[in-house]
C-alpha positions as CSV (number, residue, x, y, z in Angstrom):
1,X,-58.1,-113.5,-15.5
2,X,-55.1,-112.0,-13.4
3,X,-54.5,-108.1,-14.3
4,X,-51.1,-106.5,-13.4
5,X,-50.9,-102.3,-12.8
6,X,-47.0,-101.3,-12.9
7,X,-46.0,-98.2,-11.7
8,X,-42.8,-97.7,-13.0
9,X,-39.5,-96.6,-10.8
10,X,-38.8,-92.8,-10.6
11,X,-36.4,-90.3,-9.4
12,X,-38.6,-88.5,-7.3
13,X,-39.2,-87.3,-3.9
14,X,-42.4,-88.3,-3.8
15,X,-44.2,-91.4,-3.5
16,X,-47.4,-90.8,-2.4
17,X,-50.0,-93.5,-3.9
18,X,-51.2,-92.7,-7.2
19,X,-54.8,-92.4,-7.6
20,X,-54.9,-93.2,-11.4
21,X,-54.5,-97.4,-10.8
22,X,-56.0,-97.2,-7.8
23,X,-59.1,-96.4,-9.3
24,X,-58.6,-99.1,-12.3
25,X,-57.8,-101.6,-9.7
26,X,-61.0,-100.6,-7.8
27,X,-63.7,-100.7,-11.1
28,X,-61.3,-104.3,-11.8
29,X,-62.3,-105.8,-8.4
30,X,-66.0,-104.6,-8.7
31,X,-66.0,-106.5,-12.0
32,X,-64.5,-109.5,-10.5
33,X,-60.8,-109.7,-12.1
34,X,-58.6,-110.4,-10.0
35,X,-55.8,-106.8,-10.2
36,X,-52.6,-106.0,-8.2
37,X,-50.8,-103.1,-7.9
38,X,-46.7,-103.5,-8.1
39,X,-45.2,-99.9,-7.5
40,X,-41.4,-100.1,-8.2
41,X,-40.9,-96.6,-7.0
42,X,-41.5,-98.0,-3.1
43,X,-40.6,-101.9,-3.8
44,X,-37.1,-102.8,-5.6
45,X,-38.5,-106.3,-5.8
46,X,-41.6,-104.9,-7.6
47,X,-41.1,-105.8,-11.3
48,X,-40.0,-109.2,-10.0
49,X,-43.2,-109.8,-8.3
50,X,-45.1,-109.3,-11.0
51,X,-43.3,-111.4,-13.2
52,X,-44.7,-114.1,-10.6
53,X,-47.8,-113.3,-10.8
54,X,-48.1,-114.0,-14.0
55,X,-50.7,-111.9,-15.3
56,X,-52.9,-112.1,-18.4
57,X,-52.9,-108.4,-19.0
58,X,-50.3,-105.7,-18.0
59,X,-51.6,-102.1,-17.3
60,X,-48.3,-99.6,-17.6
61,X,-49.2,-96.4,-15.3
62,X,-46.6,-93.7,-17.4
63,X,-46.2,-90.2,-16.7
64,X,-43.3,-89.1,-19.4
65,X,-40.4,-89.3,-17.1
66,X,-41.1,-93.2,-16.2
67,X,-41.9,-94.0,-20.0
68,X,-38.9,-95.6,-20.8
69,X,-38.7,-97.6,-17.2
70,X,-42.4,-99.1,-18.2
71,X,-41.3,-100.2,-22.0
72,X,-38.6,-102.0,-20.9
73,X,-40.2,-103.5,-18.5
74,X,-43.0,-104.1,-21.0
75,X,-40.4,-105.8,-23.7
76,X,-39.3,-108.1,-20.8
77,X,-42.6,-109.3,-19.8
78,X,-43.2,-110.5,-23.4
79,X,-40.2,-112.1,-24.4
80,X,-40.9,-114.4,-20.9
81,X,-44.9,-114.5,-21.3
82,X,-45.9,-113.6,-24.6
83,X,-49.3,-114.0,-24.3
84,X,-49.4,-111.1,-22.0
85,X,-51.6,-108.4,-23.2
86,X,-49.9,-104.8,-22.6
87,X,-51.5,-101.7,-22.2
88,X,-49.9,-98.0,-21.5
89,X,-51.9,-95.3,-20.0
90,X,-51.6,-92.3,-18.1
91,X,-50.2,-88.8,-19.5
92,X,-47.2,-89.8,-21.8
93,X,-49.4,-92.4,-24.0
94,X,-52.4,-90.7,-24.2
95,X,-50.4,-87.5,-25.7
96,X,-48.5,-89.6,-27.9
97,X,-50.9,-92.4,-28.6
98,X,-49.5,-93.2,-32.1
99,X,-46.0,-93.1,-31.0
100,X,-46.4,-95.3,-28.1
101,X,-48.7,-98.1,-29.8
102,X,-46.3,-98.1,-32.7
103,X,-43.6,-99.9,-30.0
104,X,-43.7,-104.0,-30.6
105,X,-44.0,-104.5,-27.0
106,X,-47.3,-102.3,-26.8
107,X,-50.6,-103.8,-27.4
108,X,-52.9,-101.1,-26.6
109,X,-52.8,-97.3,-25.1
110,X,-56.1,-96.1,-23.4
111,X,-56.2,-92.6,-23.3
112,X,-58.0,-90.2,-21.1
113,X,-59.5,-91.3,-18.1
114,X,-59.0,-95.2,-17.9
115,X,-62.1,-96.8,-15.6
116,X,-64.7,-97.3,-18.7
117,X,-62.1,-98.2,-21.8
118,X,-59.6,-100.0,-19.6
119,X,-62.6,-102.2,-17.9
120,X,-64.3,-102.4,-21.3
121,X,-60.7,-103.6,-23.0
122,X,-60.2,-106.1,-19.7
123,X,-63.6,-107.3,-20.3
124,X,-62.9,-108.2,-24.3
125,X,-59.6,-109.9,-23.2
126,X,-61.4,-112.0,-21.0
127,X,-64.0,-112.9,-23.3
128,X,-61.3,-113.6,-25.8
129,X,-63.3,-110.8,-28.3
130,X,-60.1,-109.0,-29.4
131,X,-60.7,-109.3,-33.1
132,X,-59.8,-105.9,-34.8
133,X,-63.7,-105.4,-35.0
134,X,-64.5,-106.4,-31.4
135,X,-61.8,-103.4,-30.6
136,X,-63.0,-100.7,-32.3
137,X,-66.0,-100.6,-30.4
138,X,-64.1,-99.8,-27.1
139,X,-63.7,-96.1,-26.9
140,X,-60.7,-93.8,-26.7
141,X,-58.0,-96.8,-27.2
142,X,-55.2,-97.1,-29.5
143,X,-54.3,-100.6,-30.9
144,X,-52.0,-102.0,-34.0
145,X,-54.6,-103.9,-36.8
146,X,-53.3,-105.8,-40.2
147,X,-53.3,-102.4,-41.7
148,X,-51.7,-100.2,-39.6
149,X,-52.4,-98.3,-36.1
150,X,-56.0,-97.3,-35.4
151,X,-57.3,-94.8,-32.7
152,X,-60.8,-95.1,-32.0
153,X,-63.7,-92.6,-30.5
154,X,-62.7,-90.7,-27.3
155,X,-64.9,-91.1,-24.3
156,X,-66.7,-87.9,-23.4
157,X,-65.4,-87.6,-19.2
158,X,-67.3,-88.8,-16.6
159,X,-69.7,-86.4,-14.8
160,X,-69.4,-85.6,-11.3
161,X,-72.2,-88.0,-10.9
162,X,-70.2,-90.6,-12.6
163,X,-67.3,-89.8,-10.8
164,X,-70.1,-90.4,-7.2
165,X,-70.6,-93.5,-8.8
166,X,-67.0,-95.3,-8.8
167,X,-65.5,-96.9,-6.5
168,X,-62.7,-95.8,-3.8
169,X,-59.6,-96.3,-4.6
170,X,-58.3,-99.8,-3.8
171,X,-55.8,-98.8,-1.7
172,X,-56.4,-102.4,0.2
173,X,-54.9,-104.2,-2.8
174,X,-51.6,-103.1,-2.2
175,X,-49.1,-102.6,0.4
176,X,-49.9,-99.2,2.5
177,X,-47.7,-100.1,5.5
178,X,-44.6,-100.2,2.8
179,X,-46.2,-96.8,1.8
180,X,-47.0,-95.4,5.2
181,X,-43.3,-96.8,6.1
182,X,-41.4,-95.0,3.1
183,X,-43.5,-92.4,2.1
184,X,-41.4,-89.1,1.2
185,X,-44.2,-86.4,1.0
186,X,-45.3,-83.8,-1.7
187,X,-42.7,-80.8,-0.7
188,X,-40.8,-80.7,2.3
189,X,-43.2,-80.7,5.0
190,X,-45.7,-83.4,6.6
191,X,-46.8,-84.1,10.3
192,X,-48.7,-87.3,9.6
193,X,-47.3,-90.7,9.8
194,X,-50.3,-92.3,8.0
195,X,-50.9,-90.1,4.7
196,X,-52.9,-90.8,1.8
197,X,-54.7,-88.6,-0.7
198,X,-57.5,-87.5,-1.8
199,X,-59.0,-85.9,-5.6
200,X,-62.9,-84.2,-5.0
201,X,-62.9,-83.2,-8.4
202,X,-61.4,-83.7,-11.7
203,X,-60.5,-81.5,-14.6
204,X,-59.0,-77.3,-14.5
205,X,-60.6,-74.7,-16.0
206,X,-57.8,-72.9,-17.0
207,X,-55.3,-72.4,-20.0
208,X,-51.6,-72.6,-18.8
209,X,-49.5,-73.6,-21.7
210,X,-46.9,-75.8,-19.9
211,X,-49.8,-78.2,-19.0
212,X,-51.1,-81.0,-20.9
213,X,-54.5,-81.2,-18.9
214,X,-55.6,-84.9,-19.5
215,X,-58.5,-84.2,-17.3
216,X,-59.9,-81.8,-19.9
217,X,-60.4,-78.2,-19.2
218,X,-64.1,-78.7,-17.6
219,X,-64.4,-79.1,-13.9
220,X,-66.3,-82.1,-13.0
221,X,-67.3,-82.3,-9.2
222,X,-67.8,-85.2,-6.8
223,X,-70.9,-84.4,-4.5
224,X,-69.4,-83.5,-1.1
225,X,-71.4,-86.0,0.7
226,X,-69.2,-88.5,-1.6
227,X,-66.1,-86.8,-0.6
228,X,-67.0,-86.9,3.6
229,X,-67.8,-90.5,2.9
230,X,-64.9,-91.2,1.4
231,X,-62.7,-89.2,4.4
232,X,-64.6,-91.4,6.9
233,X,-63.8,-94.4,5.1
234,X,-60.0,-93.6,5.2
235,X,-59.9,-93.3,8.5
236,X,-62.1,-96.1,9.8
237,X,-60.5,-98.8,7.3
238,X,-56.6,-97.9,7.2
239,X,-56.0,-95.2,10.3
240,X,-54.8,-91.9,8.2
241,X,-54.1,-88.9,10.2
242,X,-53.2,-87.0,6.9
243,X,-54.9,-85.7,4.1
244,X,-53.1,-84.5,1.0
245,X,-56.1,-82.8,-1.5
246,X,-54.9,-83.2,-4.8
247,X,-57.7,-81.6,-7.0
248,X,-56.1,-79.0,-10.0
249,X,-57.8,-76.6,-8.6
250,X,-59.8,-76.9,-5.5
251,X,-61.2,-73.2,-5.0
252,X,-62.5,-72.5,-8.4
253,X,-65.7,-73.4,-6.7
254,X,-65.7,-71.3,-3.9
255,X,-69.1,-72.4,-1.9
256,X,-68.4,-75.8,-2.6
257,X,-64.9,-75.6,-1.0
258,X,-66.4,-73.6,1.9
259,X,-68.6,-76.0,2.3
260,X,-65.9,-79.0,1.8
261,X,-64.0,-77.1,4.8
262,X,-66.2,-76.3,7.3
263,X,-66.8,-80.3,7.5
264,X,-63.5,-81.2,7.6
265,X,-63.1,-78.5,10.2
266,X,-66.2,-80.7,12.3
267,X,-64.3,-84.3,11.5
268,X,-63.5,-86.5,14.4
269,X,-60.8,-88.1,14.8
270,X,-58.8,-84.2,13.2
271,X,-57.0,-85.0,10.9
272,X,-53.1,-82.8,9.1
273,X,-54.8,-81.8,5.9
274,X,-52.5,-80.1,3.2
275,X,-52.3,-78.6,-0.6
276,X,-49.5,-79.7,-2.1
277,X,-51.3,-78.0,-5.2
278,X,-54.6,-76.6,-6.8
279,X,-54.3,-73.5,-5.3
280,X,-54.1,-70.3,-7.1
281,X,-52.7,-68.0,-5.1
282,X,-55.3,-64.8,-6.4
283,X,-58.2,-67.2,-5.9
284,X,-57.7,-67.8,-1.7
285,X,-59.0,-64.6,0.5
286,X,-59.4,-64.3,3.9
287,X,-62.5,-66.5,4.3
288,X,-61.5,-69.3,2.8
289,X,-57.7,-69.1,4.3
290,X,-59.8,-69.1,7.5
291,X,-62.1,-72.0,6.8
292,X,-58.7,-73.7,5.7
293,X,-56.9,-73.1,9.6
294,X,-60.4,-74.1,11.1
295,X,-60.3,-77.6,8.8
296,X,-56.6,-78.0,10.7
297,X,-54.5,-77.1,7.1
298,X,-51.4,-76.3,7.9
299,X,-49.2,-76.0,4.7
300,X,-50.2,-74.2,1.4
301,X,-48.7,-74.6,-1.9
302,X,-50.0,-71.9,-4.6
303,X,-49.0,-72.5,-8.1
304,X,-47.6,-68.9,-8.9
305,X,-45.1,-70.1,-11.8
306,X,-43.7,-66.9,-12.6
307,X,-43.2,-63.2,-11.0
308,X,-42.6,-61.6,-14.3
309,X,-45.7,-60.4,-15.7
310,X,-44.4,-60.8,-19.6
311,X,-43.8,-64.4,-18.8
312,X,-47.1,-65.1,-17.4
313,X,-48.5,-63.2,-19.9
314,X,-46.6,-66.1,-22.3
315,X,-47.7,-69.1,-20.1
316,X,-51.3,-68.0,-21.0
317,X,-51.8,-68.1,-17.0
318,X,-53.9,-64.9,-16.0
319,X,-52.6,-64.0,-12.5
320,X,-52.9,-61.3,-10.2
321,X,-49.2,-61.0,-8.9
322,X,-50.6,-58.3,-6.6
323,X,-53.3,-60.6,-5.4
324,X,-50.9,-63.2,-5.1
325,X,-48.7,-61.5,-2.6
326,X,-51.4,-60.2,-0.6
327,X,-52.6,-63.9,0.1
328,X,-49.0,-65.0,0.8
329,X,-48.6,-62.2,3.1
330,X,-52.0,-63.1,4.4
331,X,-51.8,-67.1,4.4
332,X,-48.2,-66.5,6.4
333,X,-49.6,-64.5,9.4
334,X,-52.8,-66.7,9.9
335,X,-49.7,-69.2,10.7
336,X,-49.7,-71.4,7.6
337,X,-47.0,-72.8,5.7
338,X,-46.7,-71.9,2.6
339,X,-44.6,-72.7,-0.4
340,X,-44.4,-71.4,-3.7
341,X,-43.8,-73.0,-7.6
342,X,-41.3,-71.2,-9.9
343,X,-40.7,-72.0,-13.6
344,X,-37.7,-70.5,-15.3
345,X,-36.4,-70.9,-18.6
346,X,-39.8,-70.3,-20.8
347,X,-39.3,-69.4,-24.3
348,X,-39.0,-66.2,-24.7
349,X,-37.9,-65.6,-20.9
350,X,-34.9,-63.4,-20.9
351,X,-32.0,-63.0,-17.9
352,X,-34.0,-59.9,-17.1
353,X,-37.1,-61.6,-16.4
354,X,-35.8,-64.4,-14.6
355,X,-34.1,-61.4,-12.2
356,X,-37.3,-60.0,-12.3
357,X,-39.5,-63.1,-11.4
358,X,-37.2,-64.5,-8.2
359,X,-37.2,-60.9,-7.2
360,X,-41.2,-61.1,-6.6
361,X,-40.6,-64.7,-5.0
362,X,-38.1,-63.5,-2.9
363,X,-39.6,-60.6,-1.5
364,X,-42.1,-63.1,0.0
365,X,-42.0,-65.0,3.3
366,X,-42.0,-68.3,1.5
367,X,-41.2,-71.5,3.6
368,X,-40.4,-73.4,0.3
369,X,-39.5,-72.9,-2.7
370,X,-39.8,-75.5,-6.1
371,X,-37.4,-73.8,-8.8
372,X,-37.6,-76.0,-11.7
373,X,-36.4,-75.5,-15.3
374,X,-39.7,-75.8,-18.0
375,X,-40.5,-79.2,-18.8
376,X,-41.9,-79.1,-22.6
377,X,-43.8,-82.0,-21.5
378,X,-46.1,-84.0,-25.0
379,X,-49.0,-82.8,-25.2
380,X,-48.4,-79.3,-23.7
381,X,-49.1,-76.2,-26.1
382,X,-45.0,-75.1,-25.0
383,X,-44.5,-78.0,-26.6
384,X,-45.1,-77.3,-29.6
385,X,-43.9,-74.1,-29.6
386,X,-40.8,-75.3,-28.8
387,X,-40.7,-78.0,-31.5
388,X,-41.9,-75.3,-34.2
389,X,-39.1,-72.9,-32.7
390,X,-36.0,-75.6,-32.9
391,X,-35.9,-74.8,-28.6
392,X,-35.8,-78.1,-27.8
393,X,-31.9,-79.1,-26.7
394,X,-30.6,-82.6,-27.7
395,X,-31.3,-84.3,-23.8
396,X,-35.1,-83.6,-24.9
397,X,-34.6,-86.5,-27.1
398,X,-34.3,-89.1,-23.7
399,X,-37.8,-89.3,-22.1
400,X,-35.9,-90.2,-18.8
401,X,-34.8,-86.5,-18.6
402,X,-38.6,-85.0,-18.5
403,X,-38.1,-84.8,-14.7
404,X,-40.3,-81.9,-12.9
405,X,-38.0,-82.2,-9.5
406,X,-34.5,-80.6,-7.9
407,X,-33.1,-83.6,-9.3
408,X,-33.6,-82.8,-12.7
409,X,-31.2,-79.0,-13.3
410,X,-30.9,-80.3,-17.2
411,X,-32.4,-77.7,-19.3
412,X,-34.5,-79.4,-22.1
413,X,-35.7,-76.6,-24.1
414,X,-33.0,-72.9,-24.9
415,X,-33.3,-70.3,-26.6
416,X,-30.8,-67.2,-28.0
417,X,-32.1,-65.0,-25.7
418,X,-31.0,-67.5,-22.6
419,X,-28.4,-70.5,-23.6
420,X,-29.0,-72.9,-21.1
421,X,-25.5,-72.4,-19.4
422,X,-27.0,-69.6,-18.0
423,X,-30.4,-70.9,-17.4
424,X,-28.5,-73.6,-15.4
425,X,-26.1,-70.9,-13.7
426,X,-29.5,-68.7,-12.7
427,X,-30.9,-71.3,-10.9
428,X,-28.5,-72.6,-8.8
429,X,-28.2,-69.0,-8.0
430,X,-32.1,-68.9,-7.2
431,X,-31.6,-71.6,-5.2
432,X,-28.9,-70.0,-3.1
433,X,-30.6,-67.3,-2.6
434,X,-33.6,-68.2,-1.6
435,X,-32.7,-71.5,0.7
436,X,-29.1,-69.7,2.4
437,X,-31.2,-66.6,3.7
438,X,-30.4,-66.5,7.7
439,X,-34.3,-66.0,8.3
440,X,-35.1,-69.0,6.4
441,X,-32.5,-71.5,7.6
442,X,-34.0,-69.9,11.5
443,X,-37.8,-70.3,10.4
444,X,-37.8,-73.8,8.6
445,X,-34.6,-76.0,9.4
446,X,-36.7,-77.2,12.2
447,X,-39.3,-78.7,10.0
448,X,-36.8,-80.3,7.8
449,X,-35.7,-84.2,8.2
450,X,-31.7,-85.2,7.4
451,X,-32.9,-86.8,3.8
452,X,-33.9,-83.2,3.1
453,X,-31.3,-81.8,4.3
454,X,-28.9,-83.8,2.2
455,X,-31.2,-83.1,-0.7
456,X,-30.5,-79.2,-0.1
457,X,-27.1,-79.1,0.3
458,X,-26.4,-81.0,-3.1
459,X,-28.6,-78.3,-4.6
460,X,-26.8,-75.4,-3.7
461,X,-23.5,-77.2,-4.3
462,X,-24.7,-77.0,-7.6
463,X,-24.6,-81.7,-7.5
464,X,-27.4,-83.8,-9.7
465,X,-28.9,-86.3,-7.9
466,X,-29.3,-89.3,-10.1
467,X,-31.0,-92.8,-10.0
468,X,-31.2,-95.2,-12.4
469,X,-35.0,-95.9,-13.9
């Protein structure tokens, strides 16, 4: 049996590997099936390939923005080969697992983490055991019976002892020199020509309303002795020289991070390690901002959101803004990097609060800055706030538009208190303010490649980038 994983094209800056099918195609392989990965958002030809291939089942890889480029690439595949099965997962489906399920062209969502129901459901396909009966044993799927749609059991999430137990990612059964080659990295900063990434844990303890946390709100923890192995394997097999750590939030365990560090900080051949996120910037102190320089970090990224207490206070995210600076302050003189998230636009968020908020940013030495407008993604508890509240504006229809990047200025949720004209005018203001500073332009240009550049100027001229999905 011959199992497709499409990753669905983009407009992003960033197309680092995904994890997510990596593992799938990994627990696929141990099992024998035969997967491949076909990434349209590094191969134009990708979609094309994998009608080619031919494959038995499709797995759809869909975070909301990419929804819409997966579905009709799903309705293609089975007007051509209607035998295919299809299957949707990642965030969008499993918040919407009714919704998506209900579409012709899907045969199945698995929600939740994918390497148990998706193996299980590739399993029954193979065995040709897909009566309505056979299917309800699998856990935590969605499928379409005689009598309507039916969701089944959710799958508790795997331990940290389960999570020991899988395999790597299968990052050999795709095409990591078309990666390596075209890779644009999280934010605006990398010094490795061989990047991939890396997850120790799984899961965020905490409450912030604008996430949808698939992972679950428990923290569930690889051993570290799987997460050096894993390192070594990297380098030995494919020759990285970067690391990007992509846990929700790495330092929540402080002695296991510590720990985690000081053997990176032994690791031969060294290795560029960064955060792109998981940091909370009240959680770092001067320890651990040490045992990050010793581990050869060199770029931070702390998830601060907001500078306006009352909007924090709104996001449900308990932050120390005082805390917060202190570790900036701190992270910048120890010679990191460091770059900063800012959300504007929450409900309830007034013109006086977003002064308020990109005053605190830009009273800090920041080498970058991501100013995005909320993103009411499905799922998220703003969500539904905003649906309750009639916030959502009419572009929040178009799943394309859910777009968490510079490229994406279109407001998709306003409010009386700040029409989205004026969300849209405040930041490209934020913007010009905080990338047309002379000290900034003097400290960072230098790190900055023409693409980037490019990207920055169409920014503050106020342009949308656009690509068609």
């Amino acid at each position: 049996m011959k199992v497709a994983l499409y990753v669905p094209p983009m407009r992003d800056e960033n197309t680092v590997p995904l994890l997510g099918p990596l593992y799938l195609l990994a627990v696929l392989e141990q099992d024998g099936i035969d997967g491949r990965l076909f990434d349209a958002r590094i191969d134009p030809e990708a979609f094309q390939k994998l009608l080619a291939f031919g494959p038995d089942v499709m797995g759809v890889s869909a975070v909301t923005p990419a929804y819409l480029g997966g579905l009709r690439a799903a309705k293609e595949v089975k007007a051509r080969q209607p035998s295919t099965f299809t299957v949707f997962g990642g965030p969008h489906p499993a918040s919407l697992p009714r919704e998506v399920v209900a579409e012709p062209s899907v045969d199945f969502v698995v929600m939740g983490e994918g390497e148990t129901a998706f193996l299980d459901l590739c399993r029954r396909i193979k065995e040709k055991a897909t009566s309505a009966a056979c299917l309800r044993e699998v856990r935590s799927l969605a499928f379409k019976d005689g009598e309507g749609i039916v969701i089944t059991e959710r799958s508790p999430f795997l331990s940290g002892e389960a999570l020991d137990r899988l395999p790597w990612p299968a990052f050999h059964r795709m095409d990591l020199e078309a990666y390596f080659a075209g890779i644009q990295a999280h934010g605006i900063f990398r010094r490795g020509k061989r990047v991939l990434t890396l997850m120790t844990a799984r899961g965020c303890p905490q409450g912030c309303t604008f996430c949808c946390r698939v992972m679950g709100r428990g923290l569930r923890s690889r051993s570290v002795e799987s997460v050096m192995a894993e390192v070594r394997f990297l380098v030995d097999k494919y020759g990285i020289d970067e690391l990007y750590l992509e846990d929700d939030n790495f330092t929540v365990q402080r002695e296991r991070a510590l720990d985690i560090l000081e053997r990176l900080a032994a690791f031969t051949p060294p290795l560029h390690l960064k955060f792109a996120n998981g940091l909370r910037a009240d959680q770092v102190d001067s320890e651990l901002l040490q045992a990050m320089k010793k581990a050869r970090v060199y770029s931070l990224s702390f998830g601060i959101e907001s500078g306006c207490e009352a909007t924090l206070k709104k996001m449900k995210k308990a932050l120390d803004l005082g805390k917060a600076r202190e570790n900036v302050l701190l992270a910048k003189a120890m010679g990191f990097l460091v770059g900063a998230n800012c959300i504007l636009g929450y409900p309830g968020e007034t013109p006086a609060d977003v002064e308020e908020s990109l005053g605190f940013f830009l009273s800090l030495p920041l080498d970058s800055m991501a100013i995005v407008n909320l993103v009411p993604f499905p799922g998220t508890e703003v969500r539904e706030f905003c649906e309750r509240n009639g916030h959502l504006t009419d572009e929040a229809k178009n799943w394309d538009n859910y777009f968490f990047s510079l490229r994406n200025p279109i407001p998709l949720i306003e409010t009386p208190v700040l029409p989205r004209q004026e969300l849209t005018r405040l930041m490209h203001r934020a913007y010009r303010r905080m990338y047309l500073r002379p000290q900034w332009l003097w400290r960072t240009m230098r790190h900055l490649s023409v693409r980037q550049v490019i990207l920055g100027v169409s920014v503050m001229l106020g342009l949308r980038g656009r690509r068609t999905t």
